[in-house]
NUKETOR-854097 format. One line per field, with one value per residue (C-alpha): residue number from 0; residue in three letters; x, y, z. Coordinates in Angstrom, 2 decimals, padded with zeros to 5 digits. Example, Ala and Ser with C-alpha at 12.3 -4.5 7.8 and 13.67 -1.06 7.14 Angstrom:
2
pos <- 0|1
code <- ALA|SER
px <- 012.30|013.67
py <- -004.50|-001.06
pz <- 007.80|007.14
***
This chain:
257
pos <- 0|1|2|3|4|5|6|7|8|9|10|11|12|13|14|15|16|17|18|19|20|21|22|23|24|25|26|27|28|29|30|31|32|33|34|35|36|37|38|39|40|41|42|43|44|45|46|47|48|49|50|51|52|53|54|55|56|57|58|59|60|61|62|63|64|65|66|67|68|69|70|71|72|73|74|75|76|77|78|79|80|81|82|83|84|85|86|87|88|89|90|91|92|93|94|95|96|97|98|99|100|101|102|103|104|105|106|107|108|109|110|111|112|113|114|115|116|117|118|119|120|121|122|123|124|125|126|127|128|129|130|131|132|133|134|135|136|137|138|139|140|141|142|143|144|145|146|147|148|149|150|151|152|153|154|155|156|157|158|159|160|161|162|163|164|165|166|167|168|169|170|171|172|173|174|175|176|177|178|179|180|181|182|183|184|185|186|187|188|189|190|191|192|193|194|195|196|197|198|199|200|201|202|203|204|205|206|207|208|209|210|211|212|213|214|215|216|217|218|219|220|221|222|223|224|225|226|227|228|229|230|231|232|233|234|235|236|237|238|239|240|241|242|243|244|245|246|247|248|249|250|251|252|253|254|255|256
code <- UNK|UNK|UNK|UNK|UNK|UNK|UNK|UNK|UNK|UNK|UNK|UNK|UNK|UNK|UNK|UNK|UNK|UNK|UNK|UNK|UNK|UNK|UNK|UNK|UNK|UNK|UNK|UNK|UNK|UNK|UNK|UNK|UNK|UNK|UNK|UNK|UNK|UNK|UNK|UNK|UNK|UNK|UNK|UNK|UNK|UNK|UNK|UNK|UNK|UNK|UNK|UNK|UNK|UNK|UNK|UNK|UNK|UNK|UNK|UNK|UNK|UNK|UNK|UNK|UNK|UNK|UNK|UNK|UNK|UNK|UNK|UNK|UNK|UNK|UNK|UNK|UNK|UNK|UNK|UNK|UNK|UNK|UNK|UNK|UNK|UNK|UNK|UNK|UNK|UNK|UNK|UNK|UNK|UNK|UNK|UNK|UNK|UNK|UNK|UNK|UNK|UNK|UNK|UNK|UNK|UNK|UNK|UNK|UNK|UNK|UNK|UNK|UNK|UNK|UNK|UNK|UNK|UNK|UNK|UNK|UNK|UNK|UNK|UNK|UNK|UNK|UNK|UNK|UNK|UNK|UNK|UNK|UNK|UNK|UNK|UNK|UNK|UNK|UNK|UNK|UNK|UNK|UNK|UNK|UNK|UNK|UNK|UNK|UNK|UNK|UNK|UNK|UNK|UNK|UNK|UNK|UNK|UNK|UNK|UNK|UNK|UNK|UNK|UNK|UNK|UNK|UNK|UNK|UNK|UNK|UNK|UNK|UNK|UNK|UNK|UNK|UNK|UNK|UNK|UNK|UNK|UNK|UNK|UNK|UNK|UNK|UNK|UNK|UNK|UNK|UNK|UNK|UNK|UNK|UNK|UNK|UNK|UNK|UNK|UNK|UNK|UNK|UNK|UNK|UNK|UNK|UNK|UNK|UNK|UNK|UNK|UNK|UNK|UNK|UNK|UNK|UNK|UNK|UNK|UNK|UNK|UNK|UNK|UNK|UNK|UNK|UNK|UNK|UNK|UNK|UNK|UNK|UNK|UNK|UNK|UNK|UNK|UNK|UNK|UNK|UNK|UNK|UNK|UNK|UNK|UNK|UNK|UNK|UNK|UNK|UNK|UNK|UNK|UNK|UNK|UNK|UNK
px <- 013.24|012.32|013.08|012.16|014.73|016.69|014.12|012.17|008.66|006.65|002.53|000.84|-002.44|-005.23|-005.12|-008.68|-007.16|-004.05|-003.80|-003.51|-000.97|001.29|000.99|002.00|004.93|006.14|005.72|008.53|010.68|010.10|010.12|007.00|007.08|002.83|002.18|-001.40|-001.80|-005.40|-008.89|-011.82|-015.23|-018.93|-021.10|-022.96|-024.89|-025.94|-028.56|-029.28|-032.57|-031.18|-028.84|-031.64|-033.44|-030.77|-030.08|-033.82|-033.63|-030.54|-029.04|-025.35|-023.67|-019.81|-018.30|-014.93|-013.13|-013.29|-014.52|-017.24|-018.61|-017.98|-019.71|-022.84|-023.52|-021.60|-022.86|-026.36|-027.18|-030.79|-029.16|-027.55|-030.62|-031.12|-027.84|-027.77|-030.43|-028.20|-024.91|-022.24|-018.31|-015.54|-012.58|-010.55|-010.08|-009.97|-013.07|-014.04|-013.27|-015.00|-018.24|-017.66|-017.73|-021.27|-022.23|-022.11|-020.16|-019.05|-016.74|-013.45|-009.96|-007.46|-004.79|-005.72|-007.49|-008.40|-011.20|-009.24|-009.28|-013.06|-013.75|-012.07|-014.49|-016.81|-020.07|-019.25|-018.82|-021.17|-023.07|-023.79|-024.20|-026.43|-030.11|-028.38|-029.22|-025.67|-024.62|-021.67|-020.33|-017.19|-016.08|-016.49|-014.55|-011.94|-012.02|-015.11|-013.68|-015.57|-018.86|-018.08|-016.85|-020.24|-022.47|-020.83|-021.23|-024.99|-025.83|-027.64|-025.04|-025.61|-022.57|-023.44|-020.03|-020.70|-017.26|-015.22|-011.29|-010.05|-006.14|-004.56|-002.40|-000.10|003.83|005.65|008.81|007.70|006.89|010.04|011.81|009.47|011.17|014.46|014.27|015.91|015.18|012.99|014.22|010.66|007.50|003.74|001.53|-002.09|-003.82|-003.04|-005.11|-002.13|000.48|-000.79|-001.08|002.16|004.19|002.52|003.88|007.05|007.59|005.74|008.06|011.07|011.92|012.69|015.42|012.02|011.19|014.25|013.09|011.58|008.03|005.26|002.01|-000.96|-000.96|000.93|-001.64|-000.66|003.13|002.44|000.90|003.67|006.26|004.60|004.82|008.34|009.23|012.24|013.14|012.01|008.65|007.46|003.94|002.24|-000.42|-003.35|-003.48|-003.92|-002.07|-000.64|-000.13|001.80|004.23|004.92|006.18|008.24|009.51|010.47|011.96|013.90|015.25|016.44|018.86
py <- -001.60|-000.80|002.35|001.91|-000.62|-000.49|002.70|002.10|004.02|004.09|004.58|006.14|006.27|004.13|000.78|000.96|003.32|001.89|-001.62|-000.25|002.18|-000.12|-002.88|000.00|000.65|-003.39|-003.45|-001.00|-002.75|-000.66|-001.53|-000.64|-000.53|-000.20|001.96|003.68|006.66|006.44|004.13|005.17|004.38|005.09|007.89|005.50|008.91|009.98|007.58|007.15|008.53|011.87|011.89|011.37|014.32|016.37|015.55|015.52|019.14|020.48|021.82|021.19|018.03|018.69|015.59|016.33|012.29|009.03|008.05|010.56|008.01|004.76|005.71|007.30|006.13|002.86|002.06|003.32|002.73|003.66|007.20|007.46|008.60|011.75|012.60|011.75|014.34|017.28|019.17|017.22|018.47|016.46|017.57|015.98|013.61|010.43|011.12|012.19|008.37|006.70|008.90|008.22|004.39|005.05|006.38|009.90|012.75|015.55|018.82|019.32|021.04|019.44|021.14|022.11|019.66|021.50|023.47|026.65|024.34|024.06|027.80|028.45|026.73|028.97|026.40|027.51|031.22|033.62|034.43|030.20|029.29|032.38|031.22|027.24|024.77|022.93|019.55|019.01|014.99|014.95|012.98|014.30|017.26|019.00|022.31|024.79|026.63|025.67|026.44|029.65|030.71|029.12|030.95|034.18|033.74|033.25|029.57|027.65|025.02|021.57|019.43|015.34|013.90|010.44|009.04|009.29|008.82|007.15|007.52|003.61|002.20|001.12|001.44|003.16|002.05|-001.47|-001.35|-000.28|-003.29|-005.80|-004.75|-004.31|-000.47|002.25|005.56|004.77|006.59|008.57|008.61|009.24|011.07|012.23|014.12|017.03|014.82|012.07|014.29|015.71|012.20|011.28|013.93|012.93|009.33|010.60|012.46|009.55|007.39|009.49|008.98|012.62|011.50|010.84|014.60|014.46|012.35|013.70|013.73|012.99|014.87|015.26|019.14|022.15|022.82|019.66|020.42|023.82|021.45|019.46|022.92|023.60|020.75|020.33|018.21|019.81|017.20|017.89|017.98|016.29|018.09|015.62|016.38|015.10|011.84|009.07|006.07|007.69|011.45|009.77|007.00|010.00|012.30|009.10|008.74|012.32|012.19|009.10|010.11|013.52|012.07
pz <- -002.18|000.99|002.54|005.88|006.64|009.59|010.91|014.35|014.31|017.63|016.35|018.92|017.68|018.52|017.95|016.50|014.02|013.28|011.84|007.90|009.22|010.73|007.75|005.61|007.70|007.97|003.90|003.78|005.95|008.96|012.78|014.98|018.17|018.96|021.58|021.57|023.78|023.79|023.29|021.41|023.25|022.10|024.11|026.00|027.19|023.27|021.98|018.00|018.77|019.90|016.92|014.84|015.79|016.02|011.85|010.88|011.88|010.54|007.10|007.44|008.46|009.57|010.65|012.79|012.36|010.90|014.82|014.17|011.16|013.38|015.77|014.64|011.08|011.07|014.45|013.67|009.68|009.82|010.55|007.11|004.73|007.25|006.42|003.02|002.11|004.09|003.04|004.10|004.80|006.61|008.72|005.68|003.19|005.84|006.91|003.54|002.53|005.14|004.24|000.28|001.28|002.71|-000.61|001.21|-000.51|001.46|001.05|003.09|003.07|001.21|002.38|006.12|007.47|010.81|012.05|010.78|007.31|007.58|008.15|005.17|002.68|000.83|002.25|005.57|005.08|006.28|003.34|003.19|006.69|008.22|009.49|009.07|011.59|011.31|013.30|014.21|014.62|017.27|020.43|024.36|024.36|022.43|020.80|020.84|017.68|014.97|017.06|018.16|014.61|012.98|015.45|015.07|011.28|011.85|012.03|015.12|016.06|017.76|018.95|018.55|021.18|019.35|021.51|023.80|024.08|026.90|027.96|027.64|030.56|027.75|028.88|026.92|028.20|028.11|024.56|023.61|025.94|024.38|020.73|021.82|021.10|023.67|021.54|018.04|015.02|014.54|016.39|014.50|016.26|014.22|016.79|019.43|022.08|021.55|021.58|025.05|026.72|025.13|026.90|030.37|029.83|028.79|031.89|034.26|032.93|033.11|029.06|028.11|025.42|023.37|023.53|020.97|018.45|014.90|015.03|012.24|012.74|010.57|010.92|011.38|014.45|015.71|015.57|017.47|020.25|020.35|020.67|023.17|024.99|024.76|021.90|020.87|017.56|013.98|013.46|010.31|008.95|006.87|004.80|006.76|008.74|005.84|006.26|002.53|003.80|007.03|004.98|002.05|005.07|006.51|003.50|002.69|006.20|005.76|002.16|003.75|005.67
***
């Protein structure tokens, strides 16, 4: 059986992130039309030295994406037994995987997998975290959050920015030409940071019917991003940004209607 048939899906994540994704997708029959919104780079600027002195110091080790794991520990495997011997949590249970295949366990939110998700664990709360010397593994930017939260809770916070994301020159338009597609039939975006680029090519490339079309995102943060933005078609909250969480809220979506 395969549900997907006849169903156009434009995967806007990056193309670093989303081979397994779209192989998922073509196994139930979908259509993809690729079109990542962004690149994921290494901090050329952060070297593993700094990294490493950074984690021989700390208590807490709070790694914010699967790029946060690339591109420190995967990139850098001497780096691993520093962390090894620390208290580790994850944004969620992506990055949770990628850790567990470094023989790494770590704590996150199963259900929220957002900074709000990560405040909410009792590892993190005050009575755990005052007097902690936490790092925190994340790309250039984004939100300050979780820092703010963790400091006013009592903890001395370091930010590692491990990458970078750099916005693609990838056409919308002419990836939707190139597979015959004027409007897809859904559209997966697993990040706010995609979501945001994605409406400025919308708009550069005068497509605004796409501001119609249903919408998968990883989190209900992530769907208020996209509100705001202007994306007036259903918005699809999966539960997390798993290649699984992301095909079971297709899915749900497709059987719906």
């Amino acid at each position: 059986m395969k549900p997907f048939l006849n169903k156009s899906i434009l995967v806007t994540r990056p193309a670093q992130r989303a081979e397994e994704l779209i192989l998922a997708i073509l196994g139930f029959g979908g259509k993809v039309i690729g079109a990542p919104m962004m690149e994921i780079q290494k901090n050329k600027e952060l070297v593993p030295e700094t990294i490493a002195k950074t984690l021989r110091s700390s208590d807490v080790v709070i790694f914010l994406s699967i790029n946060a794991v690339e591109y420190s520990l995967i990139k850098s495997p001497a780096l691993i037994p520093f962390v090894a011997q620390k208290k580790i949590f994850a944004i969620g249970e992506s990055t949770a995987t990628k850790l567990r295949s470094l023989g790494l366990d770590s704590f996150f939110p199963e259900k929220k997998p957002t900074s709000e998700g990560l405040l909410e664990l009792e590892g993190l709360d005050s009575q755990n975290i005052k007097t902690k010397n936490v790092a925190v593994l994340k790309g250039v930017g984004g939100r300050r959050k979780l820092k703010a939260v963790l400091e006013k809770r009592g903890a001395s916070v370091a930010n590692i920015n491990c990458y970078k994301r750099i916005t693609t020159n990838v056409s919308i338009k002419k990836a939707l030409r190139a597979s015959s597609i004027e409007v897809p039939d859904v559209i997966v975006s697993t990040s706010s940071a995609i979501v945001k680029i994605l409406g400025k090519k919308i708009e550069s490339e005068y497509l605004l019917s796409l501001y119609e079309v249903p919408m998968v995102v990883p989190s209900a943060r992530v769907a208020q991003t996209a509100r705001g933005l202007g994306f007036t078609g259903e918005l699809i909250v999966a539960n997390g940004a798993t290649t699984d969480a992301i095909i079971n809220a297709v899915e749900d979506w497709v059987w719906r209607k």
